[in-house]
N, C-alpha and C positions, 0 to 999 in steps of 0.2 A: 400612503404607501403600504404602514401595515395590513390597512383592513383590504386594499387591493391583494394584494398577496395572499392573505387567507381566502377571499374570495373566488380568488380565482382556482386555489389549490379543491377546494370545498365543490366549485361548480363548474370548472374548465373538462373538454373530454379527454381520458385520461392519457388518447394518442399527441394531443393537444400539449400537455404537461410533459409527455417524456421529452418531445422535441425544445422545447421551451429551455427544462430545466437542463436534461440530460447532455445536450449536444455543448453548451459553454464547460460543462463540468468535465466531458469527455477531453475535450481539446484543453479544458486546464489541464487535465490527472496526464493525458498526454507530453505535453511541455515537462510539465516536473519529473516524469520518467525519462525524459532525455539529459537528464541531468548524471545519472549513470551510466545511462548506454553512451553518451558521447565522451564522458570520462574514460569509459574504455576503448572508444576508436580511437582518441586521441592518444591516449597512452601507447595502445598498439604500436598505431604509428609514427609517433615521433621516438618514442625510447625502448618498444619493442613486446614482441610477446609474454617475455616474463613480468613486464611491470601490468600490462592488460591483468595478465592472471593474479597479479599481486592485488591490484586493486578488487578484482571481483570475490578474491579470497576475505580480502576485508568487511565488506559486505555484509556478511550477515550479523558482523559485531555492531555496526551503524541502525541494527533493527530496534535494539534499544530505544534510541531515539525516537523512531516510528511507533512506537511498541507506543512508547507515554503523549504522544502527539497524539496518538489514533485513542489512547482510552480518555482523555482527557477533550479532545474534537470529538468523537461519537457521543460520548456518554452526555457532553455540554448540549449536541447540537439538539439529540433525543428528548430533552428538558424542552428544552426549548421552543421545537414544534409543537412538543401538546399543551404546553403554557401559552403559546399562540392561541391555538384552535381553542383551547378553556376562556381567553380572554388573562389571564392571571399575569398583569404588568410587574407585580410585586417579586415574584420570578425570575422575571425578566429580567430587572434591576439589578439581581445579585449575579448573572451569572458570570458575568466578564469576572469580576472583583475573586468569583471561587478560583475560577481555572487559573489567570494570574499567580496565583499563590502558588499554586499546585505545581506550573510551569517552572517555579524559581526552586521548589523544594527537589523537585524531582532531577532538573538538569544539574546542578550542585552535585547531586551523585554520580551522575553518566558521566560528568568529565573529569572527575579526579576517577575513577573507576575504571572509564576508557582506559586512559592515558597508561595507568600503573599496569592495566590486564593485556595490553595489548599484544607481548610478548607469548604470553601463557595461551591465549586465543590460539595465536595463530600456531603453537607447538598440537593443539588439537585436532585443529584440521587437518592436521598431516603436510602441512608445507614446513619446507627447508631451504638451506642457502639463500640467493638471492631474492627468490621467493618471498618469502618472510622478512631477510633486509628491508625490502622493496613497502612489507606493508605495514610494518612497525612504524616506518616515517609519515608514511602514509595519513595511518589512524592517531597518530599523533596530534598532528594538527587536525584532521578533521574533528574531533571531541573539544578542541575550541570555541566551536560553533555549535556546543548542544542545546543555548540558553536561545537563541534566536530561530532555529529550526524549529525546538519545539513549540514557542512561542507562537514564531508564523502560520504552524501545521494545524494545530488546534483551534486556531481562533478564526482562521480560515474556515472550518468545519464549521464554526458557529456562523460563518455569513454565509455559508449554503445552507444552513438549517431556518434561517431568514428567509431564504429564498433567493438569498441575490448572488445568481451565479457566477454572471458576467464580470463584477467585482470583483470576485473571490479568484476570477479566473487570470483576468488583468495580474492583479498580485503578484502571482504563482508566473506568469508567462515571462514577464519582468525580470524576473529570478534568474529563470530559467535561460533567457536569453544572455542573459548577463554573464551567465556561468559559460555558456557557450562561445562568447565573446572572448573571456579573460581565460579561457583554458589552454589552448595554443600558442596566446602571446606569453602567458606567466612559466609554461612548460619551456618555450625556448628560451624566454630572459632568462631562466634563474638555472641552465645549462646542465650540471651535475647534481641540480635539486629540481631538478623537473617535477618528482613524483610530488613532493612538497609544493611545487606549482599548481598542481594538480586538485590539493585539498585547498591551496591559500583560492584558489579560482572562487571552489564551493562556499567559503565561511563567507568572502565576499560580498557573494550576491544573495547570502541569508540573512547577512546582517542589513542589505537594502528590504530586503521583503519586510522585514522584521521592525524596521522603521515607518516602512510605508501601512502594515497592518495598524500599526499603534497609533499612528494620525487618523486613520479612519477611526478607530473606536475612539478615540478622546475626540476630536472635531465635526466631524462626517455624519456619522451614525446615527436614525433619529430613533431608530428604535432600541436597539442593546447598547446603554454605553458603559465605561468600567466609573464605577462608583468609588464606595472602598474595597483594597484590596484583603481581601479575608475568605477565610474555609466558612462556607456555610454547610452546617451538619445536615441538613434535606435535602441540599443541591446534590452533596460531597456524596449521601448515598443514593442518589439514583444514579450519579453519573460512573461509580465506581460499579455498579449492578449493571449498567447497560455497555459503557465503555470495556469493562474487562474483557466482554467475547471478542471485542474486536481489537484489544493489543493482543491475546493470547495471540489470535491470529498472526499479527506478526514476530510473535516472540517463537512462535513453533515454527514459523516460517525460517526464522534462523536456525532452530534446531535440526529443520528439515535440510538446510542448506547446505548448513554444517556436516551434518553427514553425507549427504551428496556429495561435498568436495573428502570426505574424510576416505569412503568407498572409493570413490574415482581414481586419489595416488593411491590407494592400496593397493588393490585389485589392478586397472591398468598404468599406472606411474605417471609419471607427469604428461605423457601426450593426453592420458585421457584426463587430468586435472584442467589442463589449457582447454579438452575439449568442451569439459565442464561449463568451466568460467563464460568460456562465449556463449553456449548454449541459455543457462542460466541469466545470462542478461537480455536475449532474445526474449526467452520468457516471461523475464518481471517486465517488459517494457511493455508484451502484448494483456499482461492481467491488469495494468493498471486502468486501461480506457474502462474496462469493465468495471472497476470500482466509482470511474467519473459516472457513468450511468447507475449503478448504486446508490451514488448521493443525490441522485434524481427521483431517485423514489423513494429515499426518504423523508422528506417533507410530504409527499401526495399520501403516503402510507400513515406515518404521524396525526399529520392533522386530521383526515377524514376517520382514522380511529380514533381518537380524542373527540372528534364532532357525531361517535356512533354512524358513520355512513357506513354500512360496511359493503356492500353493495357493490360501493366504489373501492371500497380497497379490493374486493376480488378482478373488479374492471383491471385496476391498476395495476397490479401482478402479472395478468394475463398480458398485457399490453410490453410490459418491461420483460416480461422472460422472451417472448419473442423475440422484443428488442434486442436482448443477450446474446441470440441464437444469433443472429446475424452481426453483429459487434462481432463476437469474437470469430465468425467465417472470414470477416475479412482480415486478420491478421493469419490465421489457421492455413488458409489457403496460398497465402503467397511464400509462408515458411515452408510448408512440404514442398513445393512446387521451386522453390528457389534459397534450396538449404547452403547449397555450396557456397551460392554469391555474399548472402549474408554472414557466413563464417568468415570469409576472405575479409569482411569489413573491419575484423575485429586483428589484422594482421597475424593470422593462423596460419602456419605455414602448410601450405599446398599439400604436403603428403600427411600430415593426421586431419589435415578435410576429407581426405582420398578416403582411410578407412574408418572415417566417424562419422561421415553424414547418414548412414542405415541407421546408428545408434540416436543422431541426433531425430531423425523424424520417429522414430519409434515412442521417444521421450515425450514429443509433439503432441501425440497420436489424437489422445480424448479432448484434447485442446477446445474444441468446440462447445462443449457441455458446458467450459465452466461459465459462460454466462449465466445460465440456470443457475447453479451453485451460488454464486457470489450475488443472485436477486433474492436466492432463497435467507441467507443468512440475515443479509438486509434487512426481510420481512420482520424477520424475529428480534431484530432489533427496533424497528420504529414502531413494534407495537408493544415494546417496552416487556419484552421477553427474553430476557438477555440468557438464561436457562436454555432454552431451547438451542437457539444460537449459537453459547458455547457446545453443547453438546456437539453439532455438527464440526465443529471445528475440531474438538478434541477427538474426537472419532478419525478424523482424516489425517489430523498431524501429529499422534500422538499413538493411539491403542492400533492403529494398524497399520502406520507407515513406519513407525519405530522399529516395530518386532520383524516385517517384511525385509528392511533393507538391514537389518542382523544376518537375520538366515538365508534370506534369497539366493544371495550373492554366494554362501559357502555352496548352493549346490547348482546353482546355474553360472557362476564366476563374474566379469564384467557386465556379461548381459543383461543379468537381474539390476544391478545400477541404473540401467536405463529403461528396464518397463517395470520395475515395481513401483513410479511414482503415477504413469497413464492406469495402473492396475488398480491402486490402490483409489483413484478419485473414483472411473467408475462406480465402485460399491458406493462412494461415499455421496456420490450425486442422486442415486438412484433413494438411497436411502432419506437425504434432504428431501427430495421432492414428495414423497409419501408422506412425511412429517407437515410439511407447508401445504397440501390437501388437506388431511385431515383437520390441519387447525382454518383452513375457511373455511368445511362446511362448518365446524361449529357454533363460527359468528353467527352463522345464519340461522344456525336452531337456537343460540342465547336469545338474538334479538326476536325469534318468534314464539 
C-alpha cells in the first residue's frame, strides 16, 4: 500500500491525482462544513434568528480549536509526505506518538480558557442581550469537546498526508451526519435549552469521530501507527515551522471575524449583525471544498518535492489552480445568482434580505479567485516553506485587512464593511500568485 501510494503520487498524471485525491477530500471538507452551516438553519428555525446570530457570533472563538488541529494536522501531515517520498520509516514511527501529546497539552487549555472567556469574547464583538445570553450557553458546552475535535482534526490530516482520502473522508462524513441527525431532535427534546442541544448535538458526534480515528491508528493502520506518546524535538520542529502558517490562518480568520461582526452592530445595528452572521456562514461553508482540494495537492506537491521531480510539481500547481478556478465558480455563481433564497435559509427575516442582499453580493464579489489563493499557500507549505506561506497569510488578515476595516468604514460608513474584505483579497491574490511563479522558475534553474 505504501509503495503503491508513493508510486503513484511520483508517476500518476497530475489531472489523474487531483481527481483521485482531490474529490474524496472535497466532499469530506464538505460534510464537515455542514456541521455549522446546519447548526445555523437549525437554530434559525426552530428557536429563531437571534439564536442563528448567537451561534454564528460564537464562531469565531471555536477557531481556537481549528487554529491547534490545523497546526498540529498541517505541520504532521508535511513530515510526513517527504519522510514518505525520502523512504525514512523511523519518522514515520514517531509521528502519531508527537501530535498525541501535543493534542492533550494544547486542548487542556482551550477548555478551561473557552469556558471562563466566553463572556469577555462575546462583550467584543459587540453583541448584547439575548444575543450574547444565547452564546455564552452556547460556547459552554461546546469547549467540552476540544479534546476529541482536535484529536479527530489532526490526525485526520495525517491520513490524507498518507494519501488515504476516502478514509479520512468516511470519518469526517460520519460525524458530520451524526451531527446532522441529533441536531433537531436534541434542539426539540431539551425545549428551553435547545441552544445547549445545539452544542450537546456537536460534542457527540466528535467524540464518535474521535473513537473511530483512534481504532484506526492503533488496529488498522499499516503504515503510521501511534507508538509512544511523547514530543519528539525534530518532529515538534518542523511541524511547529510548517503548521504555524496554517493555524495563523485560522486564528486571523477569527480576528477577521471578529471584527466583521464588531463593524456590522456598530456601524449598521443588529439587522446588519444578523445580516452578517448568515452571510458569513455562506461563506466559510463555500472556502471549505477549496481547502478539501488543497489537501490534494499536498501529498502530490510533497512527495514529488522530496523525490526532486520538480517538473511535476509545476504540472501539478498548474493542474490544481485550474481546478480552483472552477471549484470555487460553482459555489460563486449560485450565491450571486440566488442571494435572497439562501439568506431565507438561515431564517432572516424578509425585510433585512430586502436591503442586504447588494451588500451581501458585494462581499461575494472576488469569491472566485480564492481557489488560486488557498492552492498558492498550499504550495508553500508542502514544499516545506512555511515563511513564505505565512507571509501571505499575514499580509491578508493582518497588515491590510486590520488597518482597512478601522478606517474604511469612518469614511465610507456600512459600506466599507462589506467591500473592504473582496478589496483587500484581491491585492492579496494578485500578490500570492507572483510569489508562487517566481518560486517555480527557480526549481528549475536550481535543478539546472
Amino acid at each position: 500500500m505504501k509503495q503503491d501510494i508513493k508510486e503513484q503520487l511520483l508517476t500518476k498524471r497530475p489531472i489523474d491525482l487531483l481527481f483521485q485525491l482531490s474529490i474524496p477530500a472535497v466532499i469530506g471538507m464538505i460534510v464537515i462544513g455542514l456541521y455549522p452551516l446546519m447548526d445555523g438553519i437549525f437554530a434559525g428555525k426552530i428557536i429563531g434568528q437571534t439564536a442563528m446570530t448567537a451561534c454564528g457570533v460564537a464562531m469565531p472563538l471555536t477557531f481556537f480549536n481549528s487554529g491547534v488541529s490545523t497546526l498540529l494536522g498541517v505541520g504532521s501531515a508535511s513530515v510526513l509526505s517527504r519522510a514518505i517520498g525520502k523512504g525514512d520509516q523511523k519518522t514515520v514511527d514517531k509521528i502519531m506518538g508527537n501530535l498525541i501529546y501535543w493534542v492533550i497539552f494544547f486542548s487542556v487549555i482551550i477548555t478551561v480558557g473557552g469556558i471562563l472567556l466566553a463572556p469577555h469574547f462575546l462583550d467584543m464583538v459587540g453583541a448584547a442581550g439575548e444575543i450574547k445570553a444565547y452564546g455564552i450557553r452556547y460556547l459552554r458546552v461546546i469547549f467540552i469537546g476540544s479534546l476529541f475535535v482536535n484529536f479527530t482534526q489532526s490526525a485526520n490530516m495525517v491520513m490524507r498526508g498518507e494519501g488515504l482520502m476516502k478514509k479520512a473522508m468516511t470519518i469526517m462524513g460520519f460525524g458530520a451526519l451524526l451531527n446532522i441527525i441529533l441536531d433537531p431532535i436534541l434542539m426539540t427534546i431539551m425545549g428551553e435549552y435547545a441552544i445547549e442541544g445545539a452544542a450537546f448535538a456537536t460534542i457527540t458526534a466528535q467524540f464518535v469521530q474521535a473513537v473511530a480515528t483512534l481504532h484506526y491508528f492503533l488496529k488498522k493502520s499499516k503504515v503510521v501507527k501511534i507508538h509512544k506518546i511523547q514530543s519528539d524535538a525534530e518532529i515538534k520542529k518542523e511541524m511547529f515551522s510548517v503548521g504555524s502558517s496554517a493555524m495563523m490562518m485560522q486564528l486571523l480568520f477569527m480576528i477577521q471575524q471578529t471584527m466583521l461582526y464588531k463593524m456590522a452592530f456598530k456601524y449598521g445595528g443588529d439587522t446588519n449583525g444578523i445580516l452578517m452572521a448568515a452571510s458569513l456562514r455562506v461563506y466559510a461553508f463555500s472556502f471549505i471544498p477549496l481547502w478539501g482540494m488543497s489537501q490534494g495537492l499536498q501529498p502530490v506537491v510533497g512527495t514529488n518535492f522530496g523525490a526532486k521531480q520538480f517538473d511535476r510539481v509545476r504540472q501539478g500547481m498548474k493542474v490544481f489552480s485550474i481546478g480552483g478556478l472552477v471549484l470555487a465558480a460553482i459555489f460563486w455563481l449560485p450565491s450571486l445568482l440566488f442571494s435572497s433564497q439562501i439568506l431565507s435559509l438561515f431564517g432572516v427575516e424578509a425585510n433585512i434580505i430586502a436591503q442586504g442582499v447588494g451588500n451581501f453580493r458585494l462581499f461575494y464579489s472576488v469569491f472566485i479567485l480564492y481557489g488560486v489563493m488557498v492552492m498558492t499557500i498550499t504550495f508553500f507549505q508542502s514544499i516545506g516553506n512555511g515563511k513564505k506561506a505565512g507571509m501571505i497569510v499575514m499580509l491578508r488578515q493582518l497588515f491590510l485587512f486590520v488597518p482597512a476595516m478601522i478606517f474604511l468604514p469612518m469614511a465610507f460608513e456600512i459600506k466599507a464593511v462589506w467591500f473592504t474584505q473582496p478589496l483587500v483579497d484581491f491585492i492579496t491574490i494578485t500578490v500570492g500568485i507572483l510569489m508562487m511563479l517566481s518560486e517555480l522558475n527557480k526549481m528549475g534553474k536550481d535543478k539546472a
